[in-house]
FIVEX-878437 format. One line per 10 residues: number of its first residue (from 1); for each residue x, y, z of C-alpha. Coordinates in steps of 0.001 Angstrom, whole numbers, plus 500000, padded with zeros to 6 digits. Each point is the difference from the previous one (the first is absolute). Layout:
# FIVEX-878437
NUM> X Y Z  ...
END
This chain:
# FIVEX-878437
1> 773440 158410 648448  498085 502782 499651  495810 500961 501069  497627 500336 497622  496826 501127 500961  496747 497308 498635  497184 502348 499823  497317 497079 500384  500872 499144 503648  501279 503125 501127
11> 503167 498104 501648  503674 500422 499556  501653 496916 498154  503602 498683 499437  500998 498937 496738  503593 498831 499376  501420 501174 497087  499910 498389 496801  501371 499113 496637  498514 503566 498564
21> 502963 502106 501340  502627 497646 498749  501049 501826 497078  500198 503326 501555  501977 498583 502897  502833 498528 497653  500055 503021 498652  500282 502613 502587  501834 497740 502631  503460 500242 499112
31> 499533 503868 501190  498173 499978 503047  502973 496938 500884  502224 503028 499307  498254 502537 502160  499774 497578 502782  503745 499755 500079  500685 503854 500503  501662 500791 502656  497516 502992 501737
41> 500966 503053 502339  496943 500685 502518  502434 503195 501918  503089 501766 499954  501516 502050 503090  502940 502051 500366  501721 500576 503097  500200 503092 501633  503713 500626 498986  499599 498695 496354
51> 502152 497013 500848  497824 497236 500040  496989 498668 498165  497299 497363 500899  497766 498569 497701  497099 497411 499738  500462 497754 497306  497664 496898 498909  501349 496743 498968  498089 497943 497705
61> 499664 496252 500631  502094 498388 498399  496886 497734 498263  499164 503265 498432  496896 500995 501250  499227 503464 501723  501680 500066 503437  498834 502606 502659  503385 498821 502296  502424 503169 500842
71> 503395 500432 500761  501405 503088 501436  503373 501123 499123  502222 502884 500964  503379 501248 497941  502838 502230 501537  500783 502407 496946  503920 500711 501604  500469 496560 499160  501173 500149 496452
81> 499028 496517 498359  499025 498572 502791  496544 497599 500296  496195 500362 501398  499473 498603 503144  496901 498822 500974  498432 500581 503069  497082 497867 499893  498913 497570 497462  496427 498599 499132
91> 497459 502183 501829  496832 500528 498298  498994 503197 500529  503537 502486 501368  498900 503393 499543  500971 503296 501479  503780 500233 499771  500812 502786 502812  503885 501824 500239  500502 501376 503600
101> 502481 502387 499782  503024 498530 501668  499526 497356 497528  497654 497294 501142  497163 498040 498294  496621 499308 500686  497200 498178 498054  496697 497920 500288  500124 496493 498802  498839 496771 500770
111> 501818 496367 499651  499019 496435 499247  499703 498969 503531  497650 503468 501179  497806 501131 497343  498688 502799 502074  501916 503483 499246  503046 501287 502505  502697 502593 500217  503205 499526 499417
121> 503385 501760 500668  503320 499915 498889  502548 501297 502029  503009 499913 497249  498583 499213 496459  502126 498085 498147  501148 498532 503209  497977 498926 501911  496721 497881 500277  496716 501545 500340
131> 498083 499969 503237  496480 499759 501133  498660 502420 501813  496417 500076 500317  497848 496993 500885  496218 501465 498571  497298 498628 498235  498260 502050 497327  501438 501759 496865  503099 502383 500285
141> 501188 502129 497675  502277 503273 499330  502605 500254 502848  502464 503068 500372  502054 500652 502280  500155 503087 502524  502319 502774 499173  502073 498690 503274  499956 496352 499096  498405 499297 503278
151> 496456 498642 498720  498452 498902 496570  496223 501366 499129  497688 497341 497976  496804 499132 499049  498490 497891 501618  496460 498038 499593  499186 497829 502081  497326 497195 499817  500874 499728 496173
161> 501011 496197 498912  499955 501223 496087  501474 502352 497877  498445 503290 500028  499264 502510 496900  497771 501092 497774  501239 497671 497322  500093 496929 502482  497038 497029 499797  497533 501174 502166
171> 498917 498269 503191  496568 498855 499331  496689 501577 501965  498063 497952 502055  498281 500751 503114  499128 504305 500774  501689 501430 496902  502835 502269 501347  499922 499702 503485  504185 499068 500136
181> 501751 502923 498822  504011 499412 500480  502178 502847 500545  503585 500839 499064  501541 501898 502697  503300 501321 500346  502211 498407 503103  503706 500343 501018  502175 497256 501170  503145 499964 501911
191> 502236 497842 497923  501752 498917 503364  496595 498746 501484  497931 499270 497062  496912 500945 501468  497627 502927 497710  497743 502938 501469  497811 500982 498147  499702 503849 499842  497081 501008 497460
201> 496881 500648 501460  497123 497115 499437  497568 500335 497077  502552 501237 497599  502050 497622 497336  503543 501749 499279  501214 499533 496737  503565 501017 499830  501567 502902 502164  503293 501284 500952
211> 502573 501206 502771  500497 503738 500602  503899 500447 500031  500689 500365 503583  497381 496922 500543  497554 501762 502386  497298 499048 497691  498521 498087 496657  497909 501646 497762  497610 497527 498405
221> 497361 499534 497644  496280 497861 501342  496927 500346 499985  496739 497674 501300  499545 496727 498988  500034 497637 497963  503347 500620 499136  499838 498911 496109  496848 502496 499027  500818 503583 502087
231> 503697 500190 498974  498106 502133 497390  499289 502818 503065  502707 499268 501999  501055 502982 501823  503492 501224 501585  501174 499990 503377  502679 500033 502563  500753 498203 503108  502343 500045 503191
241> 501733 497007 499951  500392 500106 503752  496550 501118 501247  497690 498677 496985  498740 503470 499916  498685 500748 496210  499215 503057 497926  498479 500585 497039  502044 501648 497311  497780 500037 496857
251> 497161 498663 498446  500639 499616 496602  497649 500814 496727  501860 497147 497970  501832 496840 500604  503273 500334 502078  502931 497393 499905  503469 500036 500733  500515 501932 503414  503150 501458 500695
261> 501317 502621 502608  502716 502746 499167  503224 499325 501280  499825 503334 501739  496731 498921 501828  497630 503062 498492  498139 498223 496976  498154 497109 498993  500148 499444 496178  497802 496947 498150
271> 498552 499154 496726  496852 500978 499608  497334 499413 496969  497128 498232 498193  501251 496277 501036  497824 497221 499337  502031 497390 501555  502007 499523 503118  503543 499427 499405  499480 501509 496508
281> 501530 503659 500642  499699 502828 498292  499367 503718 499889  501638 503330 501223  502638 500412 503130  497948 501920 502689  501763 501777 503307  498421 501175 503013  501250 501047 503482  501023 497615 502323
291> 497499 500880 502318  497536 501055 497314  498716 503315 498067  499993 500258 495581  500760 497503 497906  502498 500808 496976  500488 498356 497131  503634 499258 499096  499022 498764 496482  497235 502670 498585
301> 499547 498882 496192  502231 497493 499708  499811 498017 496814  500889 496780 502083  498711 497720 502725  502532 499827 502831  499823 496976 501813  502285 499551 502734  502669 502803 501705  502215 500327 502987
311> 501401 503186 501853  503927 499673 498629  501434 501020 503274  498958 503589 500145  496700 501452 500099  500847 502122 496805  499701 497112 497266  498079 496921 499617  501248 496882 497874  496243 498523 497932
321> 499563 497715 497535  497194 500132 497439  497896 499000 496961  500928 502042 496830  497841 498600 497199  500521 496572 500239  503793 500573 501295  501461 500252 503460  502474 503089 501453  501866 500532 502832
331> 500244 503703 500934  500549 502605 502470  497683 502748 501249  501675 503090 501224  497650 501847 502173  501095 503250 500409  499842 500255 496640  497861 497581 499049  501769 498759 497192  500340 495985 498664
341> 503030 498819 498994  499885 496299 498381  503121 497769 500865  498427 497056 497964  497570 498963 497946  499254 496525 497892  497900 497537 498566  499999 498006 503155  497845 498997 502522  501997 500904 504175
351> 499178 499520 503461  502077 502734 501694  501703 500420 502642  502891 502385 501741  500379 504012 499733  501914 502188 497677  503325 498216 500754  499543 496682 499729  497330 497661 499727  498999 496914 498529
361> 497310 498330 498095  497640 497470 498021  500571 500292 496668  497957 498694 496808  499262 500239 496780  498500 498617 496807  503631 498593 499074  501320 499560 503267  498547 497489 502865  499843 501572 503087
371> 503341 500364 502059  501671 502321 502935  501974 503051 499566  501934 502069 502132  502483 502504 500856  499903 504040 499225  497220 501479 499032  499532 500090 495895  503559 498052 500208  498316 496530 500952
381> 502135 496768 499423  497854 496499 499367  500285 497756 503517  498338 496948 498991  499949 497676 497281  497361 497489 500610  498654 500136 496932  502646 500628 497529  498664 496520 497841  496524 501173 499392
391> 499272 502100 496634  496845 501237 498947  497348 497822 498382  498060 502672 498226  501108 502508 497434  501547 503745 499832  497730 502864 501702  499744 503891 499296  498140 502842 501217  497181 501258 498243
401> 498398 503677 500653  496750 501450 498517  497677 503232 500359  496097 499405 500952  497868 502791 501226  502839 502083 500440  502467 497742 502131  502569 497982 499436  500109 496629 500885  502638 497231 500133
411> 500117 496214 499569  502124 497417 498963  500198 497734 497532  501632 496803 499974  500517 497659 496861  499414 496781 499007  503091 497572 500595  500829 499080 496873  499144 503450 498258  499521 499935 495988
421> 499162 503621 499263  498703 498518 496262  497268 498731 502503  497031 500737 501325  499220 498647 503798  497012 499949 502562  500542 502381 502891  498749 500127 503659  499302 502980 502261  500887 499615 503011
431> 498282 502527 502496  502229 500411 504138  498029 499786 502720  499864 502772 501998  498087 502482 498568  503131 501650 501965  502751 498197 498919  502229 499852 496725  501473 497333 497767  503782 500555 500970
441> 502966 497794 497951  500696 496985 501929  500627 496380 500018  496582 497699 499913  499187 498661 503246  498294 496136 500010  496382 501539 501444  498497 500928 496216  502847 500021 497374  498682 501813 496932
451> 502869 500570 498591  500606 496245 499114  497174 500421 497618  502953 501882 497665  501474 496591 500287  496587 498495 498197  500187 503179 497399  497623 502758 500945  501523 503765 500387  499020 501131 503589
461> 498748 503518 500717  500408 501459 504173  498063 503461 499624  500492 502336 502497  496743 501740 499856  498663 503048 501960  499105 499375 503556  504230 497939 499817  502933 501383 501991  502745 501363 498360
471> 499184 503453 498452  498721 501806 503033  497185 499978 502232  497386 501789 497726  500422 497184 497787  499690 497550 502628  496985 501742 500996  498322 499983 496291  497731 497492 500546  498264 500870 503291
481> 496250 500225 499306  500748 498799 496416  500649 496325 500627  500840 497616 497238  499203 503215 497275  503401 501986 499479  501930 497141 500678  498395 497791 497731  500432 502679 496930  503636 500555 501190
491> 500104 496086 499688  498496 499735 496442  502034 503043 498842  503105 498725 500568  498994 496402 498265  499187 502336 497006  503460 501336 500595  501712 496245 500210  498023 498932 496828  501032 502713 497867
501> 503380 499908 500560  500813 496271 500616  498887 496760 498247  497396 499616 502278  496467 497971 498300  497531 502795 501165  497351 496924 499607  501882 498259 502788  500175 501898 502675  499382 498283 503214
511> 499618 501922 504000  501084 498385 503634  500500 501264 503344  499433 499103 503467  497974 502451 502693  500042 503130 499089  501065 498316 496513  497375 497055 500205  497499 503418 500435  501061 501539 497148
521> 499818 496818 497899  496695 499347 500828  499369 504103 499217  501883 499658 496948  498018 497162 498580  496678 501565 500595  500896 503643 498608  501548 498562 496530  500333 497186 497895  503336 500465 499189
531> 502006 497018 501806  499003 496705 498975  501432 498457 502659  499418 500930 504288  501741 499019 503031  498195 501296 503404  501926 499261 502715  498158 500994 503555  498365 502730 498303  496868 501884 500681
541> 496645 499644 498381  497674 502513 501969  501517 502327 502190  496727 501063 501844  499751 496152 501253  503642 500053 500468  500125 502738 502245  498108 497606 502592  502173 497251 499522  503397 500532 500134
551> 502286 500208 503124  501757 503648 499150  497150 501949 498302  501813 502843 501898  502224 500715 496755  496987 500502 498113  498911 503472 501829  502812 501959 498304  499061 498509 496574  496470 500430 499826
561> 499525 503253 502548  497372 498515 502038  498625 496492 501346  497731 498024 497538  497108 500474 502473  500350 503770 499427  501235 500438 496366  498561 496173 498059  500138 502012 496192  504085 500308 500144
571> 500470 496611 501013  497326 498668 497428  501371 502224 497217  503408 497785 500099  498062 496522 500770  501015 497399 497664  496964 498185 500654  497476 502874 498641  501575 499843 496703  500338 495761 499729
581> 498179 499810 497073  502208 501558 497801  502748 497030 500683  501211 497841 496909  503379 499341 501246  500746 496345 501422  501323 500811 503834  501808 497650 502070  499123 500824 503715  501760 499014 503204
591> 500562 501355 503643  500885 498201 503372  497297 498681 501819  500685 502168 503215  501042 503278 497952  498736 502807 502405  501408 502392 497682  498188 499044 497147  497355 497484 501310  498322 496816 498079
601> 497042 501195 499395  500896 502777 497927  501373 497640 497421  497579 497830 500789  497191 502635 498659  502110 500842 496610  499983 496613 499295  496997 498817 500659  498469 503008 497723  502136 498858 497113
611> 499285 496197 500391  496441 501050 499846  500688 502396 496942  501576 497309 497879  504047 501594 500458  502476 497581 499544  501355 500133 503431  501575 497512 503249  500382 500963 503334  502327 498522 502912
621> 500499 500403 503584  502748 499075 501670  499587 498343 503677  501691 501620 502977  500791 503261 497995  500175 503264 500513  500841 503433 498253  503615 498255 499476  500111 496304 499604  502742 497951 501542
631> 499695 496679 498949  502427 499559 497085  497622 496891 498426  496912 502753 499945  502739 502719 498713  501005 497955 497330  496493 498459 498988  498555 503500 499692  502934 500854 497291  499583 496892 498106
641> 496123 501094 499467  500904 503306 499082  502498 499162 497440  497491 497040 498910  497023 502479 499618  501610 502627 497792  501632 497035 497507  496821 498706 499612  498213 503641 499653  502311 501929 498726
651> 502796 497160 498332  503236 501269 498875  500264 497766 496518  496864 502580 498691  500597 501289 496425  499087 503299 500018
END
């Protein structure tokens, strides 16, 4: 079912659907069947002495349809040959696999008969059964253990009965607007008792943090709430975990993530950059005293976008991984000398984890479904096979690399199924979100499966344009105060690029995305009439309206240099809306009814103008939604429209 909006009453009505998408749905549904029955990693974990390995693996139900259910699953690697064993099966939401260092486990997870979120421990993975060992109510997230083993820090909100996140449905208002604000605050539990103390002071939200080496104190990352919007001027600090006393350390000109204390106890290192998501890292590696002074940056210039790094034992070398046009690396910073070495680098999507001896990790690409791999560093051996029967239902991919305005830019471009290169085929651009984010190789998840249209016959193009990760932060940074302009000409550049040198129909050239890529859709379409076919998934028609709306209009600051109430031109100059009447393109709109992200009314507006200008155009909400949807039947509708709207605008069978 989906919600379409009936202009007339001004109500939101059901409509089942009908006969209309049946063709589109016999088409497309033998691949999203196949997607659904992927096997998916949410974490990897390494133990301390490289001996173990914990994952979090998803089973899909066996009728085939997405399954949120979890298993969690540890593997001794001195046990040549030998089997996974699972430590706990069908939890919906186990996250935050934690290695003490004597070899336990701990994680968050909740079961069929308690919903609400608790900490578990195992004593002897592998071995033994897990135990309970809080009894909260709230959300918990991200435990690690104390150097000592003798307590476990988390997060902890309490009062919350739904997921949390920026992405998440939103709770709707009613009543005084903002008068609940629920905090994330960092606690430590004795495993032995079970019961958590929270340490960090009231009227701060802690987003991640970590223990100094001798465990004397946490260094952690908050600011006010709410929690989802000021992650964007979150600020560093450190706390006794005894006394609760707390210090501030630094307060940051850019957007900090992944904490971490030297193992000699003197420095705090994180990535910091232009980030326009939390969760979606990206920058430079920044150092600072422990107890605070200048701030040095490990990775000056870098033509990369590191993403994730760990001390490797010493405080003389970190181990990172990062974006490297379109690719992934592992590598090593010396730095004493400063010098990068790179122990690996592929076509592959990873979640990481380890140091520079051994480690494991999450491994994907466009030819490979996602599986675990472990063992030395750059010497990985495959652990799992859960999906060893599923092949790739779309065709053969390459990366592409052009020059505009001086830089060079990467994308990729993947090719229709059954490739004829006597032919000539539709293509559709397909924009990230983000804007700070990339388009990495990696196996289609069920959410919004594009590359299934390769399946129908259309080449796909993923530009990585300016304001992307992946070729350092200046390029990240190219489209602050220039919204939707560079990027955009990066964008139609490159399809100038793909047209020239690949049996591409230049008069069938269609553009999707969703947020930052449902924005740039709806930019696209009003700045050219070049694609004759639009997707706009939770995009953004008028930033100046926008600004007052969303739930995290935070991230906008850094991007636009000042508030809309003190600077209205920049955001105007990169409206959509201002420049509607340009629009010829038929767009296909859609966006969850509780996106906070991205809200309703923003589509809402960029339809409405085309309706009344006579565009060819349909627009959908989904009920219950947010940034992310979750129900599979409103995943898989939204697909079958999208795949139904460019056949019928843009049909494959078209003589050119």
């Amino acid at each position: 079912m989906y919600y379409h909006y009936d202009v007339r009453t001004r109500v939101l009505s059901i409509f089942l659907l009908g006969f209309s998408l049946a063709p589109a749905r016999a088409q497309v549904d033998q691949g999203l069947n196949a997607l659904s029955a992927v096997h998916l990693f949410r974490e990897v974990a390494m133990s301390a002495d490289g001996s173990m390995v914990a994952w979090i693996e998803t089973i899909p139900a066996k009728n085939g349809t997405d399954s949120s259910r979890a298993a969690v699953l540890v593997k001794d690697l001195r046990e040549a040959g030998g089997a996974a064993r699972t430590i706990m099966d069908g939890s919906e939401s186990a996250q935050g696999l934690a290695w003490s260092r004597d070899g336990k486990l701990a994680f968050v997870a909740n079961t069929d008969s308690e919903k609400q979120l608790q900490l578990y421990v195992v004593e002897k993975p592998g071995r033994g059964k897990p135990r309970k060992v809080t009894d909260v109510e709230g959300y918990l997230a991200d435990p690690h253990w104390s150097p000592d083993g003798r307590s476990i820090a988390i997060l902890w909100m309490a009062g919350v009965t739904h997921i949390p996140g920026p992405t998440e449905a939103t709770v709707p208002d009613s009543g005084v607007v903002a008068s609940q604000i629920h905090l994330q605050r960092l606690a430590l539990v004795n495993p032995a008792t079970g019961v958590p103390r929270v340490i960090s002071p009231d009227g701060l939200h802690v987003y991640e943090y970590d223990w100094s080496p001798d465990g004397k104190e946490l260094a952690y990352l908050a600011a006010p709430g709410p929690g989802d919007d000021n992650w964007y001027i979150a600020e560093l600090y450190a706390i006794d975990a005894q006394s609760g006393a707390a210090r501030h350390i630094l307060k940051p000109s850019m957007q900090v993530a992944n904490v971490r204390w030297s193992p000699d106890g003197k420095t705090i290192a994180f990535i910091g950059g232009l980030m326009s998501d939390e969760g979606s890292t990206g920058g430079d590696i920044y150092a600072l005293p422990a107890g605070g002074g200048a701030l040095q940056n490990l990775t000056p210039g870098r033509k990369s976008s590191p993403n994730w790094f760990r001390w490797t034992g010493s405080a003389k070398q970190i181990l990172m991984t990062e974006d490297v046009a379109g690719n992934m690396a592992v590598s090593t910073l010396d730095l004493a000398s400063g010098s990068i070495e790179t122990v690996w680098k592929g076509e592959d999507s990873i979640i990481f984890s380890g140091d520079g001896s051994s480690s494991a990790m999450i491994r994907s690409s466009w030819d490979h479904p996602p599986e675990v791999w472990a063992g030395r560093t750059g010497s990985w051996q495959q652990i799992t096979h859960s999906n060893d029967s599923r092949h790739a239902e779309w065709g053969a991919v390459k990366s592409v690399e052009w020059k505009n305005d001086g830089l060079s830019v990467q994308g990729w471009l993947m090719f229709p199924q059954s490739y004829d290169p006597a032919r000539h085929y539709p293509m559709v651009v397909v924009v990230h979100g983000g804007p700070a984010a990339d388009t990495r190789p990696s196996w289609p998840r069920p959410g919004l499966p594009v590359q299934l249209l390769s399946a129908q016959g259309y080449f796909l193009f993923f530009p990585n344009p300016r304001g992307s990760y992946g070729q350092g932060e200046e390029f990240t940074r190219g489209n602050v105060r220039d919204f939707g302009h560079g990027d955009l000409s990066d964008i139609l550049t490159g399809v100038d690029n793909v047209v020239k040198n690949y049996p591409v129909d230049n008069h069938r050239v269609g553009i999707a995305g969703w947020s930052y890529g449902g924005y740039m859709t709806m930019w696209a379409v009003t700045q050219t009439n070049r694609f004759r076919a639009a997707f706009a998934g939770a995009g953004i028609a008028n930033l100046q309206s926008y600004y007052g709306e969303n739930s995290i209009d935070q991230w906008m600051l850094p991007y636009f240099g000042a508030s809309v109430y003190d600077d209205p031109a920049v955001y105007a100059r990169s409206s959509p809306i201002n420049y509607i009447k340009n629009v010829k393109t038929p767009t296909l709109i859609a966006v969850g009814e509780r996106d906070g992200e991205c809200p309703v009314p923003q589509s809402y507006e960029f339809w409405h103008a085309l309706n009344t200008l006579g565009v060819k155009t349909e627009f959908v909400i989904y009920p219950g939604e947010g940034h992310s949807f979750r129900e599979p039947e409103h995943r898989r509708d939204l697909f079958q429209r999208v795949v139904k709207w460019f056949q019928d605008n843009m049909p494959v069978s078209e003589v050119k």
